[in-house]
Each structure stands twice: as structure tokens, then as C-alpha cells.
N, C-alpha and C positions, 0 to 999 in steps of 0.2 A: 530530470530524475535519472535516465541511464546517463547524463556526464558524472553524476554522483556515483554511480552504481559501478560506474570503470574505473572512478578514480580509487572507488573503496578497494577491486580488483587489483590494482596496480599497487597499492601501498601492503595489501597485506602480501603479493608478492615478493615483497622489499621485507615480509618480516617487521611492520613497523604497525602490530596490534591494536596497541595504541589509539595511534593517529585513524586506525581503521575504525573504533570506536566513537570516535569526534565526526566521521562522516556519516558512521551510521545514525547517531544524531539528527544530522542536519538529513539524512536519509529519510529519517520518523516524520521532519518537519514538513517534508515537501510532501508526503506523502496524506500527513493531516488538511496542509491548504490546498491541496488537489480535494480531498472531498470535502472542505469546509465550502470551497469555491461553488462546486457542482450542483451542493445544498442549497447553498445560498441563491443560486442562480435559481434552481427549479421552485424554493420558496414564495421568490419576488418577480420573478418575470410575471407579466399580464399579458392577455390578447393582442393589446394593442401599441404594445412596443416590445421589441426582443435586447431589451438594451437595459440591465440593471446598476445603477448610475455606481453605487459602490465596487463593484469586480469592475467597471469600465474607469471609474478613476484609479485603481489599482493599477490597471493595465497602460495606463497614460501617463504613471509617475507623478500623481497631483494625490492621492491619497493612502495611508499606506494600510496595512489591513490588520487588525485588532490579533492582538499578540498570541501565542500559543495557547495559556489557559484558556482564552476567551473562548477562540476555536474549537479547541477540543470538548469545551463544557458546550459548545451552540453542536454540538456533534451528537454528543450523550443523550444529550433530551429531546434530539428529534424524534418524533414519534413514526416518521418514514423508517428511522434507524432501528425502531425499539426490539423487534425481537432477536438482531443482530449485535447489539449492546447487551444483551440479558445474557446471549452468550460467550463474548469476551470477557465481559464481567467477572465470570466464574471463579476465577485466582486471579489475583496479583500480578502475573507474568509480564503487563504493558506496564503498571507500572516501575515494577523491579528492572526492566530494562531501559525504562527511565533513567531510573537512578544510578544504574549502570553507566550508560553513556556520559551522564553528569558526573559520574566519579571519574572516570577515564578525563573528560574535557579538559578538568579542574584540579587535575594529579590530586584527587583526593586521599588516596593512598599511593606510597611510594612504590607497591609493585606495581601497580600502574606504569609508574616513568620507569620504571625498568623494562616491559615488556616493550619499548619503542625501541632498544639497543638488540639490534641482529647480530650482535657480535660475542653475546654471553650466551654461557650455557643456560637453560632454563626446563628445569624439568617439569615445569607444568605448564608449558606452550602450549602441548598438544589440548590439552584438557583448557585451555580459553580460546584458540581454534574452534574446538567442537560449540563451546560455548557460546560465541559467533556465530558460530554457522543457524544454531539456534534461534538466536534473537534476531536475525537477517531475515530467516523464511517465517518466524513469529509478525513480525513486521509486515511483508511481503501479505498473508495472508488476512492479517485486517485489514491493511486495502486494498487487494482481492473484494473483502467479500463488501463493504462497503460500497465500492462503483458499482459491481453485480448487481447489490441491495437497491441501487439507485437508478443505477442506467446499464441495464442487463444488454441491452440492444449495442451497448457499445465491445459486447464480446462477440457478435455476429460475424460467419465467416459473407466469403466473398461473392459465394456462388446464386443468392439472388439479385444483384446489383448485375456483375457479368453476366448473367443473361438478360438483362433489360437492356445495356451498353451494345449487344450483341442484337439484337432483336427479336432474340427469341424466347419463347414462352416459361417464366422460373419455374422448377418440379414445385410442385405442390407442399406447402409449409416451410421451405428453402427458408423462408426471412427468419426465421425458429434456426435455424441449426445455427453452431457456434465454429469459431474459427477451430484449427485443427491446435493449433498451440495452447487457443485457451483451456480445452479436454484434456490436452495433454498437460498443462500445469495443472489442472485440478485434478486430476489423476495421480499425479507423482508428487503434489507436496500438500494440496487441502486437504483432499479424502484420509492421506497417509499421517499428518498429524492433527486435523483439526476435521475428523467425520462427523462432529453433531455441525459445525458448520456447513461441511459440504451435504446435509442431509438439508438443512435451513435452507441454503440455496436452489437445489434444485426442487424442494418444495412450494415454494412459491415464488417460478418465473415459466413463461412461456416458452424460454429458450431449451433447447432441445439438450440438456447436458445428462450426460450418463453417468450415475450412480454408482 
């Protein structure tokens, strides 16, 4: 996911919109089988083995994993997911930038294929720039809140483990406090464009995230 996230970096340096749009795509996708996988894992695992034969024959190159719709619908009606679905739901915005990325992919429209030439004037780059920047941190912030939703423990900073490593005794609720970046992303893009999210998430987790 960051070799996608650099390469998107690199191309719209180049000026090539476009092509930026077709990675964010493939951006969306990794970001759906990252928590289709997670789901799936903590749905099917049992006591007595940590090993769920479907994500291990994915992981092995013997089986491949049930296409984007599939996913995204086994995503929707989790009921782990549900009151994180209730509010994405609200508008349109995932799937308009769907559709977005599929018209980009598929020169659906021919300002499309113009927006990939850096060498033309274009007076309204700046205004599908913004537009981007948009559907990037829109993206970004579904799964955000999805792993959070799932596996909150995995935005844990470092300082109860370094003191076990150390041998000495962790401050009291340490395992609760969140890394310093993760605060700091949901500070600077959840809370600021998606606050009934950021109000859902620190509502119901143990992790210690500031409001």
C-alpha cells in the first residue's frame, strides 16, 4: 500500500492526473482486501488453530480471493462494521469516487486523456488537484476508521511493550495510549473532515484517542 501511495506521489508530480486516478483505484482496492482480510480472519479463526485456510491459501498463491464486489458487500454487512457503515453511508461520496476512478481507468471521458498531457494548458488542473486531494484523504479515512473499528490495538504507541523489553514496570493504562502519529492523523484529517466519525471512534474503544 505505501509502494502505491509513492507511486501515486511520483506520477502526479509528473503532472500525469490521470494515471494518478487509476492508482488511486488500485489504492481503494488494497485498502478494501486489507480489511476484507482482517474481517475475515477474526470471523473464522477458532481456539484451536490460528491458521484460516482461505487468507493462507491466498497467501500461498493456490487460491485467489473473491473479487471486489464480493468483498466490499462481506464488508457492508458486518455487523462488527455496522455502526461504521451507517456512517459512511450517508452520501454517495465512495461510490462517486468509484465511478470517478473507473472513468479515469477507462478514458471514459476524453478530458480524462487530456489531463495525463503536462504539456497543455489546462485551466482547471488546479480544481481536479483539489479534487484528488479529496477522494485520497476520503479513502484514507474509511480505512482509518475500519482497522480502528476492528483492531484498535493495532494503533497502539510503543511505550508499553518498551518498558516490558526494558524491564521495567509500564505507567499505568500505557497499553490504552495510541502512537503519536496515529493522534496526530486523526487530528489533522478524521476529526477535520469526517467529526461524527472521529466522535464514533473514540466512542467506543479503550484506546486513549483525544477528541
Amino acid at each position: 500500500m505505501k509502494g502505491t501511495i509513492d507511486s501515486i506521489s511520483d506520477t502526479l508530480r509528473k503532472g500525469r492526473i490521470n494515471d494518478s486516478y487509476t492508482l488511486l483505484r488500485k489504492y481503494y482496492d488494497l485498502t478494501i482486501i486489507n480489511v476484507y482480510t482482517n474481517l475475515y480472519l477474526l470471523d473464522n479463526i477458532n481456539s484451536g488453530s490460528f491458521i484460516v485456510t482461505k487468507i493462507e491459501n491466498w497467501k500461498n498463491g493456490t487460491e485467489k480471493l473473491p473479487e471486489y464486489r464480493v468483498m466490499s458487500k462481506y464488508i457492508k454487512e458486518s455487523s462488527q462494521l455496522e455502526r461504521i457503515n451507517d456512517l459512511l453511508k450517508r452520501d454517495e461520496r465512495y461510490k462517486q469516487i468509484r465511478n470517478r476512478c473507473n472513468d479515469h481507468t477507462h478514458y471514459n471521458f476524453y478530458r480524462h486523456l487530456l489531463l495525463n498531457d503536462n504539456e497543455i494548458y489546462n485551466p482547471n488542473r488546479l480544481k481536479y488537484l483539489n479534487g484528488f486531494s479529496q477522494d485520497i484523504q476520503a479513502i484514507f479515512i474509511q480505512h482509518f476508521a475500519y482497522i480502528f473499528s476492528l483492531k484498535d490495538y493495532y494503533m497502539m504507541s510503543s511505550d508499553y511493550i518498551d518498558s516490558l523489553e526494558m524491564g521495567l514496570k509500564p505507567e499505568e493504562d500505557s497499553q490504552y495510549w495510541v502512537a503519536n502519529f496515529v493522534q496526530e492523523v486523526f487530528d489533522k484529517v478524521v476529526k477535520c473532515k469526517r467529526y461524527d466519525i472521529a466522535k464514533e471512534l473514540k466512542e467506543n474503544t479503550y484506546m486513549q484517542l483525544e477528541l
